[in-house]
N, C-alpha and C positions, 0 to 999 in steps of 0.2 A: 646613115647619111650625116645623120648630127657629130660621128666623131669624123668621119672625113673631114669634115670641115677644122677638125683638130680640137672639137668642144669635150673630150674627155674628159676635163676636170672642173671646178670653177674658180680660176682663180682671181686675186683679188683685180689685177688686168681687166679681165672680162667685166668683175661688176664698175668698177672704175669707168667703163665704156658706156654703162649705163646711168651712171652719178652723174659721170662732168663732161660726156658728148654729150652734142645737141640730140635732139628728138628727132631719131628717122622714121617716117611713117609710109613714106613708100622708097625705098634703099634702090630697086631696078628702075627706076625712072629718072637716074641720074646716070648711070652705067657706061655712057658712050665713052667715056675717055678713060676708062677703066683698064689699067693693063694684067690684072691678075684679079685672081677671088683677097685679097687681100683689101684690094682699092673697092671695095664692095661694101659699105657699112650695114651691118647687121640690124633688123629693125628693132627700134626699142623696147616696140609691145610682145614681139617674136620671143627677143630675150629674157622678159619679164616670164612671160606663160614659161618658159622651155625652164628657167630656177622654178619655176612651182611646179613642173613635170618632175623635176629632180625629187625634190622634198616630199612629193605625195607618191610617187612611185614606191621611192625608198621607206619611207614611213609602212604605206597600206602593204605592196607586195615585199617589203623588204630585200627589194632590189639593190644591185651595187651600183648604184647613182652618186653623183658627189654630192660633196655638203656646201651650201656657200657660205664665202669666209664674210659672214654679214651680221651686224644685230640688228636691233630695232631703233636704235639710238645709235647714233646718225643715219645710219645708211637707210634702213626701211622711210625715215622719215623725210630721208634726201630725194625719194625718188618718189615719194607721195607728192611730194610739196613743186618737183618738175614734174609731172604729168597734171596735177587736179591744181594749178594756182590760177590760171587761166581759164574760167568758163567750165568750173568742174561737174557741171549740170552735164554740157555734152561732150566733155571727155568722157564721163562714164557709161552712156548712153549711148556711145559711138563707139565705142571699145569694150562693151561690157566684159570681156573676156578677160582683158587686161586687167580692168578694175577687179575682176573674181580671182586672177591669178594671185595680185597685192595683196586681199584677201588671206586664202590660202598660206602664199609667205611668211604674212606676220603671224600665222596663227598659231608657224610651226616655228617659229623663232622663240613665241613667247611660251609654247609647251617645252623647248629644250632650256630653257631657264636665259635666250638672248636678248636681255633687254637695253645691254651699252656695253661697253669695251671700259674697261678698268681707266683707262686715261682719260677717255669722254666724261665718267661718273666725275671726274674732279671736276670739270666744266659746268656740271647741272648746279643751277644755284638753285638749290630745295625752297628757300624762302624769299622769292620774289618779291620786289617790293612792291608797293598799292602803285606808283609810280608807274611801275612799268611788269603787268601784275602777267604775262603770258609766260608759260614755262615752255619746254619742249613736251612735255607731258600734255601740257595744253592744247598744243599745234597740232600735236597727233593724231589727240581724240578729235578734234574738231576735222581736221581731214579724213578719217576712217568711217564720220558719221557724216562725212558727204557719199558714201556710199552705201550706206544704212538707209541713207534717206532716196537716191537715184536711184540707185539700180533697177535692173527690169526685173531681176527673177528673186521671188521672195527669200529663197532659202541662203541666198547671198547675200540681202538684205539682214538677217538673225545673226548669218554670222561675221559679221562686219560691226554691229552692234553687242557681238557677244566680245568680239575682239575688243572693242572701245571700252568694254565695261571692265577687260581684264587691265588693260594700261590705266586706265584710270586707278585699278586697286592695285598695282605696281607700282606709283608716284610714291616715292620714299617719306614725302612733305607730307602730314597731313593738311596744314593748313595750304598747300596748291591742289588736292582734292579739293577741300570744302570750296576752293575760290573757283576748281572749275566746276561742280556743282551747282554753284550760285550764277555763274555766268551762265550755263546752262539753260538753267529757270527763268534768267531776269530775261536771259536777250534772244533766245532761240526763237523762233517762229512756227515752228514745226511743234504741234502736240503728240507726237508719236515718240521726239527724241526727248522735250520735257518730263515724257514716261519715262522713260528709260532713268535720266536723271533720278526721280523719284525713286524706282528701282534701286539704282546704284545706293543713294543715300538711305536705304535701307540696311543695307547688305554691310557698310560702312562700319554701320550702328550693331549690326549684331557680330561682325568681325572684333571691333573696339570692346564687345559685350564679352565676347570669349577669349582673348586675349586678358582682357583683368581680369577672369576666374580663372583662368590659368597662370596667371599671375598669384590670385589669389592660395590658389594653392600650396605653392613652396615658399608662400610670405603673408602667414593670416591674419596678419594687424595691417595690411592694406585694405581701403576700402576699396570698392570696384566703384565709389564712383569718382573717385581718386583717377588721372590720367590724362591721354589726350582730349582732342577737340568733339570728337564723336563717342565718348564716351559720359560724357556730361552734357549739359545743357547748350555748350557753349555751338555744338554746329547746328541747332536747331532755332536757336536765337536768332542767329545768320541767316537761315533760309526759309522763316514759316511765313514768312509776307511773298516771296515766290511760290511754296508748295499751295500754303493756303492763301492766296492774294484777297482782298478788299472786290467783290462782286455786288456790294448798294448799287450800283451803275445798274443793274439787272431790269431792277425796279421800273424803269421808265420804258424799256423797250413791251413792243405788241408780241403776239406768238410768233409771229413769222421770223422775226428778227431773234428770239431768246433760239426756236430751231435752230437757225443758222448757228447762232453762239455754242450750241450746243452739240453740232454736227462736228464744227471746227476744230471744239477741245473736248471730244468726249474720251480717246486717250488718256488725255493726263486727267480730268476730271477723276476716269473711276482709276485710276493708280494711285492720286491724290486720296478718293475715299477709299482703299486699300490700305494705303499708306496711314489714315486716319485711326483706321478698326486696329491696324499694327501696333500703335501706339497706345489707344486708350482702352482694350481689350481685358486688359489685366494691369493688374501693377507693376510688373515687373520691369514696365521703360519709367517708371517715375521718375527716374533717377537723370533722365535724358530731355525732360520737357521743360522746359521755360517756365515760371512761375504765372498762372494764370489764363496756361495758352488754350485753355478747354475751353474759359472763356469766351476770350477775344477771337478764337476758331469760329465758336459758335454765333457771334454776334457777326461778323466781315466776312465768312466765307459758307457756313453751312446753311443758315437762315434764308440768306439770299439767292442757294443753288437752291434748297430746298421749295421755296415761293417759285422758283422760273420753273424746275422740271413741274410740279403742280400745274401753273398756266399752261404749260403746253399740253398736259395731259388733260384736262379740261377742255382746252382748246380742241384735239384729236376726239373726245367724246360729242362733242356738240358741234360736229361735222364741219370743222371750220374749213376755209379750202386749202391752209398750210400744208395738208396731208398732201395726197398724192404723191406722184413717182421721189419727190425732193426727202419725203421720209423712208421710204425704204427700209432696209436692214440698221439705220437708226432707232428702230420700232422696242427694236428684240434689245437694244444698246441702252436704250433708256429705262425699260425696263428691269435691267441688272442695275445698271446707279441707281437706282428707286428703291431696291432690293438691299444693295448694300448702304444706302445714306439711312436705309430705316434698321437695318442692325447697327449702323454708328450711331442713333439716336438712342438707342437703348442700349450702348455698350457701359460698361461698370464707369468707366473712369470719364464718360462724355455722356450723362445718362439726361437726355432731352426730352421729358415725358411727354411736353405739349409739341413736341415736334413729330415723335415718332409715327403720329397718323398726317402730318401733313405733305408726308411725302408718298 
């Protein structure tokens, strides 16, 4: 049916119907003055799904499907930014199909190496200024992790999230990674995607790591810690007031209230202490921490997690009424942060003797 209608190929016509036509969401409820299947516009979300039919056919069963003449830059991001700029909570929720198809697209553009078109690359300005600090790099992950965060069905969610994580380590700039990193941290509301962030700036850090030893190899008067911005100190300086933020505020609140804080960011909390054990485990990131940050970690962020999960676990022994239905599968959550803040107490390089029983 689909070539009847003459869809044979995909050519650039077709996706052009879908960049810079308006959004058709029901194309037969316009129909009356219609003199052929021409005068018929094809639905937007139709066309969307029917390209990721093409792409995952031909990938999985390596069917003779066409290929679209599309990358990821402009195009993928031309048609994130018309369907999810208005109200991308219930576009994706109302079309979750769509939203999984978009998915799927980018996933297979960025496995065949399409991340721009030779002529666009001249257009990317890698080093955005503070001014006006958003790249296209930027725009994209932040639209792709409106469906990491919405969607209904998990496994859409991971890989929406796995996609963001791969454009984000395609950004040619190092320095518009670390700035979307930071923006990330500073301004996201979501503890699930601040995880991820923590993630990413992990992965950053030991990409930058293997990169100067493989550098180091065919040139051994370099040092590795010689290089970009996530091979030294210089991206962690940047963002250890987001990974590990100032939590003295902790202090003042009752159990009920630290639960809730703790319900909300438990996420990023244990990616944070993840992130922490990463770093201070051995020596071998020395060469990437901040002068003192074991410190100033341990005074503004560990102390003060370490006191709040305490109270509440005191609080949960001496049957306060916080418990019930509101703690749930939080139970089992808290006790893995518990688990891993008391191996960050006693890890080599952040080694907290008078802490490691107080958590």
């Amino acid at each position: 049916m689909i070539r009847d209608l003459g869809l044979d190929s995909c050519p650039r016509s077709f996706l052009d119907q879908i960049l810079q036509g308006p959004i058709a969401r029901d194309p037969l409820s316009t129909t009356d003055d219609a003199a052929g299947p021409d005068d018929v516009a094809l639905a937007t979300g139709g066309c969307i799904s029917l390209v990721a039919y093409w792409v995952f056919s031909a990938t999985v069963f390596d069917a003779d499907q066409p290929a679209p003449e599309m990358n990821i830059l402009p195009d993928h991001l031309a048609i994130l930014e018309k369907l999810l700029k208005d109200d991308a909570e219930h576009q994706i929720q109302s079309s979750p199909g769509t939203a999984e198809a978009l998915v799927a697209i980018g996933l297979w553009l960025h496995a065949n190496g399409r991340i721009h078109t030779a002529s666009y690359e001249l257009s990317i300005n890698p080093t955005a200024s503070e001014d006006d600090p958003t790249s296209e790099f930027m725009q994209y992950l932040h639209l792709v992790a409106l469906v990491a965060l919405y969607h209904q069905r998990l496994p859409v969610r991971n890989a929406a999230t796995m996609l963001a994580g791969h454009i984000l380590h395609g950004d040619p700039s190092e320095e518009d990674r670390l700035r979307i990193l930071y923006d990330l941290l500073e301004n996201c509301t979501f503890a699930s995607l601040k995880a991820c962030a923590v993630t990413w700036l992990r992965e950053e850090i030991i990409a930058a790591s293997s990169s100067s030893t493989s550098s180091e190899a065919t040139a051994p008067t370099k040092s590795t810690t010689n290089g970009g911005v996530f091979s030294t100190s210089q991206a962690l300086d940047t963002v250890q007031y987001v990974v590990f933020p100032s939590l003295n505020s902790l202090s003042g609140l009752d159990a009920g209230d630290l639960l809730e804080f703790l319900a909300q960011n438990m996420p990023f909390l244990l990616q944070a202490v993840n992130f922490g054990l990463f770093l201070w485990s051995s020596q071998k990131w020395e060469h990437v921490l901040p002068a003192n940050a074991d410190a100033t970690v341990k005074e503004r962020w560990f102390r003060p997690l370490a006191d709040a999960v305490d109270k509440v676990r005191m609080a949960v022994k001496g049957g306060v009424e916080i418990v019930g239905e509101e703690m749930g599968p939080l139970a089992s959550e808290l006790d893995v942060l518990r688990e891993r803040m008391m191996r960050l107490a006693s890890a080599e390089g952040f080694n907290v003797s008078d802490d490691a029983d107080r958590v």
